[in-house]
C-alpha atoms as one frame of an Amber mdcrd trajectory, in Angstrom:
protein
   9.976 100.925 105.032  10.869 104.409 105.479  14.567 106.146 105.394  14.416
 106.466 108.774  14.153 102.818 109.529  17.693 102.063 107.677  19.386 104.394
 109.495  21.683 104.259 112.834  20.503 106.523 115.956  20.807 109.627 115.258
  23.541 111.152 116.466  23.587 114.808 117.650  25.305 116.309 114.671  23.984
 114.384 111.951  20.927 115.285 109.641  17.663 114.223 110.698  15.959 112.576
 107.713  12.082 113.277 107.589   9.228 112.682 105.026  12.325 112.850 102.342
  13.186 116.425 103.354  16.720 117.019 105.256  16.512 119.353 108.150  19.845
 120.505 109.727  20.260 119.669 113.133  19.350 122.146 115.771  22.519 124.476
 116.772  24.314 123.154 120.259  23.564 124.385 123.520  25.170 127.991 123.867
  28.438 127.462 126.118  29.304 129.862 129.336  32.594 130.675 129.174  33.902
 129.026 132.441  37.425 128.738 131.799  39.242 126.024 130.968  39.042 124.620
 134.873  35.154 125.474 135.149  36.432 128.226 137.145  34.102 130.868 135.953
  36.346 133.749 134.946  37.739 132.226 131.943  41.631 133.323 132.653  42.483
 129.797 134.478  43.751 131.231 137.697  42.868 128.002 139.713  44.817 125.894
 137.424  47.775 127.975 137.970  47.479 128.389 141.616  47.137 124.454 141.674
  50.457 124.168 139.797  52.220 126.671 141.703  51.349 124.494 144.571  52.543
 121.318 143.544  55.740 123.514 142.385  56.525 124.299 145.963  55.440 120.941
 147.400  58.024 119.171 145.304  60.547 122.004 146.122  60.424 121.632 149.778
  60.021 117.610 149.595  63.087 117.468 147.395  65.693 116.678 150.546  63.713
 114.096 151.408  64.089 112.269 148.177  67.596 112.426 149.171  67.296 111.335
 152.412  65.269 108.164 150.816  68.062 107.701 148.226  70.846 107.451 151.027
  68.960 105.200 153.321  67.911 102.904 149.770  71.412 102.554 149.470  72.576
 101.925 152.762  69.813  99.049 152.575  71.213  97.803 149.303  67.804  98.538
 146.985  69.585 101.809 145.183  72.896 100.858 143.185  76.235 101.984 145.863
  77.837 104.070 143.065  75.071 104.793 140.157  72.389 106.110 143.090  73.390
 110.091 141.669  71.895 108.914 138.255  67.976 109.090 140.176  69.160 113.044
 140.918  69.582 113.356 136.885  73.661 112.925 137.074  74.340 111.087 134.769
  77.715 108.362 135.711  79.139 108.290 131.880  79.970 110.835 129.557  77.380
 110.607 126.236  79.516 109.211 123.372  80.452 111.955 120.686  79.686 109.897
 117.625  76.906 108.427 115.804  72.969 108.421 117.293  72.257 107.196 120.442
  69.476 104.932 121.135  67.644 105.125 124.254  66.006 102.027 126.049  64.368
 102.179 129.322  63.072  99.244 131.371  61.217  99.146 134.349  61.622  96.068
 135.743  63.566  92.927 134.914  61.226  91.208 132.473  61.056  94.693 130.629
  65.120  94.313 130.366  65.411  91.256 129.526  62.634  91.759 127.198  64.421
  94.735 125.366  67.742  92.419 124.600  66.484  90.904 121.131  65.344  94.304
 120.002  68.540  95.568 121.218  70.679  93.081 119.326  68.558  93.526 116.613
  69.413  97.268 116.460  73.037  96.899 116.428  73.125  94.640 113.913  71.228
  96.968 111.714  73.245  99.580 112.335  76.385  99.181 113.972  77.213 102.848
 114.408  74.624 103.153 116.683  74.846 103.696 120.367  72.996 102.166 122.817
  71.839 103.878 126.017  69.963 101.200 128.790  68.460 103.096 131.536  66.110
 100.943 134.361  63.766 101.455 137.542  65.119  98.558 139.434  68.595  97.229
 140.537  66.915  93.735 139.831  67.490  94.766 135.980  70.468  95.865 136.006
C-alpha cells in the first residue's frame, strides 16, 4: 500500500504525493480580466447600466404601487388607516426611551409564532420596547 492509496481525491490545490517526494501543484489557469459581469472591459459598465435600469423602472412604476394600495384597501386586504405604513410612513411616533426591539412576521403563523419569544423578551428586560411589523392584515 502506497501513500497515495490512503489519501482522498486530490483536490486541485492540494499536494500531489508521488514515490515519497511532494510536488506542488501546478499554478491555476491564468484568468482574463473580464470584469466582474464577464463583460470584457473590466470597469463593470453593464452592471451599472442594468441597475440604472431597474432604478428608473421602479421610479416610473412607483404610482402604480399606489394605485394597488388604494384599490387593496377599498377591497379590504390593506389595513383602512395603517395602508401609509407600506409607503415607509410610519403611524406612531418611535418611543424616546430604552432599545427598541424589532419583530417582523410575514404571515399569521409567523406572528403568532413570535408571541413566546416576545413575552420572553419583556420579561427579561422590561425596559425594552417592542416594535411588531407584518406582511398580512391576517396577522395583525
Amino acid at each position: 500500500m502506497t501513500v497515495e492509496d490512503n489519501l482522498l481525491p486530490n483536490s486541485f490545490y492540494s499536494p500531489i504525493i508521488s514515490h515519497n517526494l511532494i510536488q506542488a501543484p501546478p499554478p491555476p489557469p491564468a484568468k482574463q480580466n473580464r470584469g466582474r459581469n464577464g463583460d470584457g472591459d473590466g470597469d463593470g459598465s453593464k452592471g451599472r447600466d442594468a441597475l440604472q435600469n431597474l432604478q428608473n423602472l421602479t421610479y416610473g412604476l412607483s404610482p402604480l404601487r399606489h394605485l394597488h394600495l388604494h384599490w387593496q384597501r377599498l377591497r379590504g386586504l390593506e389595513h383602512p388607516i395603517r395602508w401609509r405604513e407600506r409607503l415607509g410612513q410610519p403611524s406612531l411616533n418611535r418611543p424616546s426611551a430604552g432599545p427598541l426591539l424589532w419583530f417582523h412576521a410575514v404571515s399569521l403563523g409567523e406572528g403568532m409564532a413570535a408571541i413566546p419569544v416576545i413575552k420572553f423578551c419583556t420579561q427579561r428586560r422590561p425596559d425594552i420596547n417592542i416594535l411588531m411589523t407584518t406582511t398580512t392584515v391576517s396577522a395583525f
